[in-house]
C-alpha positions in Angstrom: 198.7 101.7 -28.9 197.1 104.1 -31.6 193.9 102.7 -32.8 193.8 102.6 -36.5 190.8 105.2 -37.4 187.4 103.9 -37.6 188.3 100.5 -36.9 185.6 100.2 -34.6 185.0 96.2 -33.9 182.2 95.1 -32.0 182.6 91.0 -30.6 179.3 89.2 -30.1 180.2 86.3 -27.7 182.5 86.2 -24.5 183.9 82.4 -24.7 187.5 81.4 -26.1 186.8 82.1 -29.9 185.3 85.6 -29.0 188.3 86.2 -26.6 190.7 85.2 -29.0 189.6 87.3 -31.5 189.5 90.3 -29.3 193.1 89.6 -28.9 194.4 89.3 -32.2 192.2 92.1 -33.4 193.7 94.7 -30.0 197.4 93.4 -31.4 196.5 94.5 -34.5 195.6 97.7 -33.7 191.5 97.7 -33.5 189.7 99.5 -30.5 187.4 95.9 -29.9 184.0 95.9 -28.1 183.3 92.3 -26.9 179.7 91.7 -25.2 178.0 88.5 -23.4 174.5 87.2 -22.7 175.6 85.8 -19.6 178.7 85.9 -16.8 182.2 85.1 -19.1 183.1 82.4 -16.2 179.5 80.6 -17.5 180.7 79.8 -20.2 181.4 77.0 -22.2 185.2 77.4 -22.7 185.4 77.3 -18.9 185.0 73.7 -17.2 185.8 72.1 -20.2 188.9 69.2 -20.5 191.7 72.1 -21.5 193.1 69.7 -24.6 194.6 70.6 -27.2 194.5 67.8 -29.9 196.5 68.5 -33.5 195.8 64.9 -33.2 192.2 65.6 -34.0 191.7 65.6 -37.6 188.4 63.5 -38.1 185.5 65.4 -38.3 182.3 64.3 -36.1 180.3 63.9 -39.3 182.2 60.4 -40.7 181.3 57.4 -41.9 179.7 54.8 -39.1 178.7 57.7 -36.9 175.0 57.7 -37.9 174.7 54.0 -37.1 177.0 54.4 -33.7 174.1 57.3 -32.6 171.3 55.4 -33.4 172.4 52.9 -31.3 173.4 54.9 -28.3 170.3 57.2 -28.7 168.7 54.3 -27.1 170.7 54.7 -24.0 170.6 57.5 -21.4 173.9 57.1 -20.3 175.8 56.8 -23.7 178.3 59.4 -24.6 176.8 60.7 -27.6 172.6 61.3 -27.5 170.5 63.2 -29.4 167.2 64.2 -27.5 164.4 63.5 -29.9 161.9 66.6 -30.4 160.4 67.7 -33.3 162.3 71.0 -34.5 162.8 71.4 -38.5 166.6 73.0 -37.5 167.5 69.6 -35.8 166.0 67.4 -38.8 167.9 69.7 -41.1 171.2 69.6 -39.0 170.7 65.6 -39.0 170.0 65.5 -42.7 173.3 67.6 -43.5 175.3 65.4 -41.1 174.3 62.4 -42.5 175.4 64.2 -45.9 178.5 64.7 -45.1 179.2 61.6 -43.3 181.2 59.8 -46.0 184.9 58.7 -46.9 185.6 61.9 -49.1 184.3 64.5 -46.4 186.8 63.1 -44.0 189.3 63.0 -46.4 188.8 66.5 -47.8 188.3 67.8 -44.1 191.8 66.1 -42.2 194.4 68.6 -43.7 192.0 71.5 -42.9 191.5 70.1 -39.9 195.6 69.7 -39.4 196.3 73.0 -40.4 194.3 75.2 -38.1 195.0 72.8 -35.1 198.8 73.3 -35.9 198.4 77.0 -35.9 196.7 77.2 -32.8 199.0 75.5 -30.9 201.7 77.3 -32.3 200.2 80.5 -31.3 199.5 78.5 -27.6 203.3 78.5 -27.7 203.7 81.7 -28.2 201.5 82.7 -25.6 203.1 80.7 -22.8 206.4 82.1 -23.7 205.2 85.8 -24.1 203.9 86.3 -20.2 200.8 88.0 -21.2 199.0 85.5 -20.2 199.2 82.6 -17.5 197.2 79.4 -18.6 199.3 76.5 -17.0 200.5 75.3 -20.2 201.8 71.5 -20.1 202.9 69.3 -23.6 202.9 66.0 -22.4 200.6 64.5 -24.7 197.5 62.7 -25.1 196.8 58.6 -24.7 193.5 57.6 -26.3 193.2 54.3 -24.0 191.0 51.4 -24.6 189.9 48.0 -23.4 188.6 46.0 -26.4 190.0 44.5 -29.2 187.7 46.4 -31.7 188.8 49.8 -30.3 192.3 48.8 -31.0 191.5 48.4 -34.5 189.9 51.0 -34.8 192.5 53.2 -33.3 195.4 51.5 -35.1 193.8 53.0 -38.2 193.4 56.4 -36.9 197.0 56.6 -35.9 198.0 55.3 -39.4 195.7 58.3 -41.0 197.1 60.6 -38.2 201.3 59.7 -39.1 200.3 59.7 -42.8 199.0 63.7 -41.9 202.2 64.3 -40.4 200.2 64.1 -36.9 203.2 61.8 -35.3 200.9 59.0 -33.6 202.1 55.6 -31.4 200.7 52.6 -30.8 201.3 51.4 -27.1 200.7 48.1 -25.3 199.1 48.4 -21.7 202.3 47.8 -20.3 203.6 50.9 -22.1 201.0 53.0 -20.6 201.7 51.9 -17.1 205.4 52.5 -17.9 204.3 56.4 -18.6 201.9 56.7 -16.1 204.1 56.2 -13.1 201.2 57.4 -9.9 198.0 56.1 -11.4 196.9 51.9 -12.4 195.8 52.0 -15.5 193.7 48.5 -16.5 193.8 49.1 -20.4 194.6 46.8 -23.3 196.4 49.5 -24.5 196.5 53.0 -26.1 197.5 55.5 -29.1 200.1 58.5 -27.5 199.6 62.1 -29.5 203.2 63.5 -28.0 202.6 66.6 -30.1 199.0 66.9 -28.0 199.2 69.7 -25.0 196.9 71.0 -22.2 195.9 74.2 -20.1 193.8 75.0 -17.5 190.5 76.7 -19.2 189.0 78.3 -16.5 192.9 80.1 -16.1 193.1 81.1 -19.5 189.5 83.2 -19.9 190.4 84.7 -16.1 193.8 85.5 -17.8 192.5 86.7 -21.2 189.8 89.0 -19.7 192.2 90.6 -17.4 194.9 91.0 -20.5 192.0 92.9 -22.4 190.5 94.8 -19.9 193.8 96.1 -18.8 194.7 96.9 -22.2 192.0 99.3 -22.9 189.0 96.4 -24.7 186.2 97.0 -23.8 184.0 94.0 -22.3 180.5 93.8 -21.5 179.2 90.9 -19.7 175.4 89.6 -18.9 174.9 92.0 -21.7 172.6 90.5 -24.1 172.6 91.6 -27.4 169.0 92.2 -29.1 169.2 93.1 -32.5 171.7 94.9 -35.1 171.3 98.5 -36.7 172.0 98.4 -40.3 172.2 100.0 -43.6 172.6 98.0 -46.9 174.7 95.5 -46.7 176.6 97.0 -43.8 176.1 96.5 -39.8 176.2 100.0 -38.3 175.2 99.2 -34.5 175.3 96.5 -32.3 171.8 96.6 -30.1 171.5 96.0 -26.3 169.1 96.9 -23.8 171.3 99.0 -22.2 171.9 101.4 -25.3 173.0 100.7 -29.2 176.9 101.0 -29.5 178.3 102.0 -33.5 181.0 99.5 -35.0 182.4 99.4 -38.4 182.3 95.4 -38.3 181.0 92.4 -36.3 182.0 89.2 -35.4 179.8 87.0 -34.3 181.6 84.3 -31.9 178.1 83.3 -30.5 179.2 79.6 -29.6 176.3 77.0 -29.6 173.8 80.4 -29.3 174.9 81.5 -33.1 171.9 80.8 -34.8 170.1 83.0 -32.7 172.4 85.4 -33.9 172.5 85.0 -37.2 168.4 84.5 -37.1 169.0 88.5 -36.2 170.6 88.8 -39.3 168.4 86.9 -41.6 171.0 84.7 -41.7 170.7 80.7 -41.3 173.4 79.2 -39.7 172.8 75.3 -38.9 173.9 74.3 -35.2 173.2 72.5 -32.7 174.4 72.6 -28.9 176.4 69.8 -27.6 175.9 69.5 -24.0 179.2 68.3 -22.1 179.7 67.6 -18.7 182.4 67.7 -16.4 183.3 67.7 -12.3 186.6 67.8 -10.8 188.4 65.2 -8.3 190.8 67.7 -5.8 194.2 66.8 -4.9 194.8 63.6 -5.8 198.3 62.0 -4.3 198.0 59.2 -7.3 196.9 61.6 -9.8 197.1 61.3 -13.6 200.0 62.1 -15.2 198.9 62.7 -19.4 195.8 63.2 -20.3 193.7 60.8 -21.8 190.3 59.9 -23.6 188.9 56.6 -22.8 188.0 55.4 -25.8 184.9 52.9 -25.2 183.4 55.3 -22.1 184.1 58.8 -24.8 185.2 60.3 -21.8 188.2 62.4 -21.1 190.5 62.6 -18.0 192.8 65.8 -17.4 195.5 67.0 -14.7 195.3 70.2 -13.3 197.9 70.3 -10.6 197.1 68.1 -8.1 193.6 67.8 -9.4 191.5 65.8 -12.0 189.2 67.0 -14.4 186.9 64.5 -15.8 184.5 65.3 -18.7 182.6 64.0 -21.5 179.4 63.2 -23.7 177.8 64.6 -26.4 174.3 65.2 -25.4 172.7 67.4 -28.9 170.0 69.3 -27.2 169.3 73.0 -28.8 170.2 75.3 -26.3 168.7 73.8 -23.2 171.0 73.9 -19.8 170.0 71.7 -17.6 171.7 68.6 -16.0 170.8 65.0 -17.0 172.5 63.2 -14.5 172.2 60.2 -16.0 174.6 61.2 -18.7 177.3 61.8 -15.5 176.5 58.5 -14.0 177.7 57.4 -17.5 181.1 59.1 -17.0 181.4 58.1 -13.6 180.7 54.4 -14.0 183.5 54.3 -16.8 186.5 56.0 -14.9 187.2 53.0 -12.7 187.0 50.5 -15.7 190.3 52.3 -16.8 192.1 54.0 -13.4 190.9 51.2 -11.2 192.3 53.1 -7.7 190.9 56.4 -8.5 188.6 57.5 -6.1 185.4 58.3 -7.1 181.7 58.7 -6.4 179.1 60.5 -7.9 179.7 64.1 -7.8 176.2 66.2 -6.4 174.4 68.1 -9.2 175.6 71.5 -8.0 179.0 70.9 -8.9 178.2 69.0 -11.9 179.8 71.7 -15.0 178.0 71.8 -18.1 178.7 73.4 -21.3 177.3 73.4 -24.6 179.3 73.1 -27.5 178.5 74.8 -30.8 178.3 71.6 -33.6 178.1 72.2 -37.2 176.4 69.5 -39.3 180.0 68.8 -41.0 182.4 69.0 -38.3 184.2 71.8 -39.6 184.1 75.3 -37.5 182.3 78.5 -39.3 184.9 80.9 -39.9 185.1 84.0 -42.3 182.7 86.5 -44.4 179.0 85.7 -45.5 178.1 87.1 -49.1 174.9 89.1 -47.3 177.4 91.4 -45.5 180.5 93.6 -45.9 181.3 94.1 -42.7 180.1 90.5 -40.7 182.9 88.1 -39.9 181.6 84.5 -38.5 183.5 82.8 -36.4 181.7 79.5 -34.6 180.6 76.0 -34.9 183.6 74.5 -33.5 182.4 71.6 -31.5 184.6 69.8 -28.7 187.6 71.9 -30.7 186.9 75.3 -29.6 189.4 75.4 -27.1 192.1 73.7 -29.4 191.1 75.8 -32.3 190.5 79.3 -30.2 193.9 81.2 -31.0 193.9 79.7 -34.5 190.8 80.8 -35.0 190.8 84.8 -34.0 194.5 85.1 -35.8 192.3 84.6 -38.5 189.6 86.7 -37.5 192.4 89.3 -37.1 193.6 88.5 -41.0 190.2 88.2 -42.3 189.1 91.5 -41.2 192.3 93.2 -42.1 192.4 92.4 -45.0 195.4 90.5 -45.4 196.9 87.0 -46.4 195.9 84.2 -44.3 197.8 82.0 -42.3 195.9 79.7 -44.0 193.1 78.8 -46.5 189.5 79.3 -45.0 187.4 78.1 -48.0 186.5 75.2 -46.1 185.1 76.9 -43.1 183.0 79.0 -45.3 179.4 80.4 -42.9 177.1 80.2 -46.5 178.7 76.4 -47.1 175.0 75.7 -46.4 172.9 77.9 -47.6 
């Protein structure tokens, strides 16, 4: 492939939105530069529950979320905690989130939301059809189960928002569930199926997407951390690592839940905050799981990988820190039973134990596009628990954005200075 003439990109971050953008921009004819902190099979997109939901298109930040985290905060095994430290970012990234938790964000955000889900799993499709890479793609759906009669409620509205979006959404009885799920019990009052929902297995994809790009001539740097950018103006002229300074003619920054740090480098303020997720695998299960599911009241997710199980879940908003609260497992564990009551499980050992952080804006929408300080700086983070879903969405229009050319969609919305 000719590379078009100094189209020099340099990638900061090694996870699926970096990855995907590397893609997309090598298609399009840019000699890319990706480079990573840490080992790429570290990172977040790796262990995580391989979904991807076009069915989610309710942002985090909605109305009764503030008064559903205050009351979990108070538990260490709930699925959604925030650990209380005084840090003017996280009071900031509170205060915005309770901003935008109302009726007309949510309203405003769902066909944003649609759209760049839809692409992405469109451009998942392609991928699994073109044989460059080998993700063990599966469309079989997801069932959001549950056990009370309030859940039901609430999920009989969701699907009615989700149809009314185009997002085709049924309501099932428990029998229905069992009817679908013909190796695994399921105790469950009963369930909303996504068909149009699919699934992967992560940790194949980045092994397959590093191996495309490196084979193709990408260039990929890993436990490379970058310290600083060279610049002039309003333009980014190096990208700055202890091992040496490399020139590009633009950046994107694909940082994940380490962004801000980034964008600090910058002078740039970029609110975030990690969501820690957990998740552990169950090995060749003979009454394994046949469509993936969230159970609703636990906010935990179960997913079939083969003849495996991957379990994960929580939302534990804690900065950047990486360590294992295994209370917050215990949490998951406890719950799996209360829905696959035959399921075989115990307490996994903290050494298998995954844990990833996801990158949460204060809105629930991703950062994606140009900032006013810079000509040559593309943004592309802040995805939350979507990153996966969103990845191939997101670096087509990383690709469009820095080319120049008409989107495949409108990315006002996802605009990096929203905030600032």
């Amino acid at each position: 492939m000719t590379h078009r003439a100094s189209n020099r990109i340099g990638i900061v971050g090694g996870g699926i939105i970096g990855l995907s953008s590397a893609y997309y921009l090598h298609k399009a004819g840019y000699q890319v530069t990706l480079f990573d902190q840490n080992p790429i099979s570290d990172g977040c997109s790796f262990g995580n529950a391989g979904m991807i939901v076009p069915s989610h298109i309710i942002p985090l930040a909605q109305p009764g979320m503030i008064a559903k985290g205050m009351r979990w905060m108070l538990d260490s095994t709930s699925p959604f905690y925030v650990k209380p430290r005084l840090n003017l970012e996280l009071a900031r990234w509170g205060w915005l989130f309770f901003r935008n938790s109302t009726p007309e964000h949510v309203e405003r955000s769902i066909p944003v939301l649609r759209d760049i889900s839809l692409l992405s799993k469109a451009l998942y499709q392609d991928l699994a059809a073109n044989g460059d890479l080998d993700f063990e793609w599966q469309e079989r759906g997801l069932m959001m189960l549950y056990k009370t009669a309030s859940a039901e409620h609430e999920m009989a509205e969701e699907a009615e928002v989700a149809n009314r979006a185009g997002i085709e959404a049924r309501v099932l009885t428990g029998q229905q569930v069992q009817d679908l799920e013909t190796k695994a019990r399921v105790d469950v009052r009963g369930a909303v199926l996504y068909p149009g929902d699919a699934h992967l297995n992560p940790g194949e994809l980045i092994r397959s997407l590093v191996t495309y790009l490196r084979k193709q001539g990408v260039t990929i740097h890993e436990s490379q951390a970058v310290t600083g950018f060279g610049r002039t103006g309003s333009r980014i002229k190096s990208v700055q690592t202890a091992q040496g300074d490399y020139s590009v003619d633009q950046l994107v920054v694909a940082g994940g839940a380490w962004s801000p740090a980034l964008a600090r480098m910058l002078d740039l303020s970029l609110s975030m905050q990690g969501g820690k997720g957990y998740s552990f695998v169950l090995r060749n299960l003979t009454n394994n799981v046949r469509i993936p599911a969230i159970m609703l009241e636990a906010r935990a997710t179960a997913t079939p990988m083969g003849s495996d199980l991957r379990f994960a879940g929580t939302l534990e908003v804690a900065g950047t820190d990486m360590t294992v609260n295994m209370n917050r497992v215990r949490g998951i564990v406890q719950s799996i039973n209360q829905y696959y009551p035959d399921i075989p499980v115990t307490m996994p050992e903290v050494d298998v134990v995954w844990r990833g952080l996801r990158p949460c804006s204060p809105d629930g929408l991703p950062y994606i596009g140009r900032t006013k300080r810079y000509e040559n700086v593309v943004l592309a983070t802040g995805h939350g628990m979507m990153g996966l879903s969103l990845g191939p969405g997101t670096g087509k229009l990383v690709s469009e954005e820095i080319g120049g050319k008409a989107g495949s969609m409108d990315i006002a919305a996802f605009s990096p200075d929203r905030f600032s």
